[in-house]
SEZADO-859152 format. One record per residue (C-alpha): residue number from 1; x, y, z. Coordinates in steps of 0.2 Angstrom, whole numbers, plus 2048, in hexadecimal, padded with zeros to 3 digits. Layout:
BEGIN
resi=NUM | x=X | y=Y | z=Z
...
***
This chain:
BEGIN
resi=1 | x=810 | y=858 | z=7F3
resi=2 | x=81C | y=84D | z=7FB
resi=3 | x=82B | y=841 | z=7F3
resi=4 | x=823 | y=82D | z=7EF
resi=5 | x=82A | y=823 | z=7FF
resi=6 | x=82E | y=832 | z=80B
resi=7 | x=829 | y=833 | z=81E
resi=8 | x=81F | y=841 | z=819
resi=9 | x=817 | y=836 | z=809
resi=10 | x=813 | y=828 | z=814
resi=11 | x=80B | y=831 | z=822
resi=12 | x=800 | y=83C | z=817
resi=13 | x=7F9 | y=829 | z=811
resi=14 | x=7F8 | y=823 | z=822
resi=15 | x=7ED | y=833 | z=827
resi=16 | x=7E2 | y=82F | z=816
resi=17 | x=7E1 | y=81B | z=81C
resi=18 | x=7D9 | y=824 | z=82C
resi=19 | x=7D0 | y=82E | z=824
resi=20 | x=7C8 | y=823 | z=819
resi=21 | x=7BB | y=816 | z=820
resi=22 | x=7BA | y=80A | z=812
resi=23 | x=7CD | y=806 | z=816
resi=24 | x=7CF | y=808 | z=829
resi=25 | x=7BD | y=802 | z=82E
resi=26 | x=7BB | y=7F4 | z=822
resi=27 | x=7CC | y=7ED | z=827
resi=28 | x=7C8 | y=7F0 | z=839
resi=29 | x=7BA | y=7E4 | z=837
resi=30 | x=7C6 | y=7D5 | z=831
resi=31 | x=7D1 | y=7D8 | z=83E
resi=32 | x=7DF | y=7DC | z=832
resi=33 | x=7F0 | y=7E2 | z=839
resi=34 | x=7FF | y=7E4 | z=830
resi=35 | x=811 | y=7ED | z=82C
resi=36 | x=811 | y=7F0 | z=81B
resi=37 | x=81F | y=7F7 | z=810
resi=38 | x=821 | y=7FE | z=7FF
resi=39 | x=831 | y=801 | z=7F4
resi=40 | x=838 | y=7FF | z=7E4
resi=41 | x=83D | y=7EF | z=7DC
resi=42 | x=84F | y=7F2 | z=7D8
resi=43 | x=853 | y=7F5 | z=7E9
resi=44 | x=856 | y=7E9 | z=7F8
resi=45 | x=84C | y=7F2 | z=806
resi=46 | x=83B | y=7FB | z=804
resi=47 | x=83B | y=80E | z=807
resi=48 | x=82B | y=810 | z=814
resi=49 | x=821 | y=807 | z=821
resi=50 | x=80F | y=807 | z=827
resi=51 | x=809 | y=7FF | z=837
resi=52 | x=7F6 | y=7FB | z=835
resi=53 | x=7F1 | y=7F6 | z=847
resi=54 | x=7DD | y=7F0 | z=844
resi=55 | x=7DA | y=7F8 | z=836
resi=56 | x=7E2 | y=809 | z=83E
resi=57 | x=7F4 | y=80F | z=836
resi=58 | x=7FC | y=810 | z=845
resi=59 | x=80B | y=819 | z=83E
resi=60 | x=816 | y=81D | z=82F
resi=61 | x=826 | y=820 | z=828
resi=62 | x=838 | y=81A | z=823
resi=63 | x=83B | y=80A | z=820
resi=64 | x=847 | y=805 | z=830
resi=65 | x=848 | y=7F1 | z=82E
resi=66 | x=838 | y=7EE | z=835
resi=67 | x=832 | y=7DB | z=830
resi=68 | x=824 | y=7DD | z=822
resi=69 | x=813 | y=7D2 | z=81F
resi=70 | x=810 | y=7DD | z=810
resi=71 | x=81E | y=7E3 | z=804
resi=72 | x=818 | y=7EC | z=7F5
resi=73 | x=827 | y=7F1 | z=7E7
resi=74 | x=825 | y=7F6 | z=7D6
resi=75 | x=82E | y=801 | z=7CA
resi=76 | x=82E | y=815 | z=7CF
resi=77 | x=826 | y=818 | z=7BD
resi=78 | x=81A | y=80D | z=7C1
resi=79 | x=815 | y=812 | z=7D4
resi=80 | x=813 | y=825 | z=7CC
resi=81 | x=808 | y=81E | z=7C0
resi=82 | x=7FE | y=817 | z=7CE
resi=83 | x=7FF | y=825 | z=7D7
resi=84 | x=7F7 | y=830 | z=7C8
resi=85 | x=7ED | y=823 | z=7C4
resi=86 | x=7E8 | y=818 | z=7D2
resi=87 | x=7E6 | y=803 | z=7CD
resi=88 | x=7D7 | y=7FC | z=7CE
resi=89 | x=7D2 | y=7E9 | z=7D1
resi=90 | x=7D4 | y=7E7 | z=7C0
resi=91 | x=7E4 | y=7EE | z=7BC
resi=92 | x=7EA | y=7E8 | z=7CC
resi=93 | x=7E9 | y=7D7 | z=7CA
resi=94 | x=7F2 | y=7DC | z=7B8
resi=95 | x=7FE | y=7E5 | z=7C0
resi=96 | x=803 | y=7D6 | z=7CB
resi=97 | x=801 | y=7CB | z=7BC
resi=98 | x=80C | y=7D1 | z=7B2
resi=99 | x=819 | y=7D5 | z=7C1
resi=100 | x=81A | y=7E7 | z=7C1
resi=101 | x=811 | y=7E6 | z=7D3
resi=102 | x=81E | y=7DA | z=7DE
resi=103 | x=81A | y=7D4 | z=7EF
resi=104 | x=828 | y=7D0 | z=7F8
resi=105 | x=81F | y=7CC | z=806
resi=106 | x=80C | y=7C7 | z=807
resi=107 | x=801 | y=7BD | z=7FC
resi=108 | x=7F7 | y=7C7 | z=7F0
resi=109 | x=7EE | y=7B9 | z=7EB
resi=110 | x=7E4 | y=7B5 | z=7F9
resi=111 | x=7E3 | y=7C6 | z=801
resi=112 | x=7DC | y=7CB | z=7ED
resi=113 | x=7D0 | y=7BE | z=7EE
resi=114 | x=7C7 | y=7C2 | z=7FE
resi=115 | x=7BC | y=7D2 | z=7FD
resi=116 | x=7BE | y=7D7 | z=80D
resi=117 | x=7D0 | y=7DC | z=80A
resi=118 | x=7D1 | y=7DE | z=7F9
resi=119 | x=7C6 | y=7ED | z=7F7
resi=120 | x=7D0 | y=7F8 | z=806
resi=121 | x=7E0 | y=7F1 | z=7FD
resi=122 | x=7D8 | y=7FA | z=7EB
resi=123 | x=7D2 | y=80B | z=7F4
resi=124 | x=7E5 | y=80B | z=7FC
resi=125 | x=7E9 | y=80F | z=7EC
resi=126 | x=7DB | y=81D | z=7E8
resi=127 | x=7E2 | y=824 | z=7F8
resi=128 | x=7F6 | y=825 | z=7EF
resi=129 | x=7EE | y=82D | z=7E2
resi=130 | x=7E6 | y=839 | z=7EF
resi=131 | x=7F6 | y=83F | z=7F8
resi=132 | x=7FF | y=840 | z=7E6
resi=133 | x=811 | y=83C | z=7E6
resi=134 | x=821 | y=846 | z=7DF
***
């Protein structure tokens, strides 16, 4: 089991985004293309960046100044208890209320909104919980 945030961490979810057809397919329907980053909220710069190119992650790994649409952060303690126990819609939109999910970049209220997004954005999630983190 890799470390939360490493290159090896973040490609192991991009093969599970590949691997996983209501993630890469259904956003490849919409069209949905995006650099998305996760990190933690105490610190200035996310850890690890994921290319989506059509629904496809493209490709993976340390976060090197690229220019997020999408950056996720929350508290270590809490992305390990999503990563044991992944968020549902519910919980999600709980998890944002209440700020322990940030988005430093992207609007979760819209993309949570539209069902077409918001579902590949929930199984995301499952598939952290998949790989497991350290």
């Amino acid at each position: 089991m890799a470390e939360l945030f490493s290159d090896a961490w973040i490609n192991e979810l991009k093969d599970a985004w590949n691997n996983e057809p209501d993630v890469k397919e259904k956003l490849a329907e919409i069209g949905f293309s995006s650099v998305i980053t996760c990190g933690f909220k105490d610190e200035d710069q996310p850890r690890c960046v994921f290319n989506v190119d059509n629904g496809e992650a493209t490709s993976a790994g340390l976060y090197n100044g690229e220019a997020p649409n999408w950056d996720m952060r929350a508290k270590k303690d809490d992305w390990m208890k999503w990563v044991a126990k992944p968020l549902g819609m519910a919980s999600m939109g709980m998890a944002f209320t209440t700020g322990k999910l940030k988005f430093a970049e992207g609007d979760f209220k819209s993309m949570i909104k539209d069902p077409r997004m918001a579902g590949p954005f929930v199984k995301s999630f499952a598939l952290m919980a998949d790989i497991g983190a350290e």
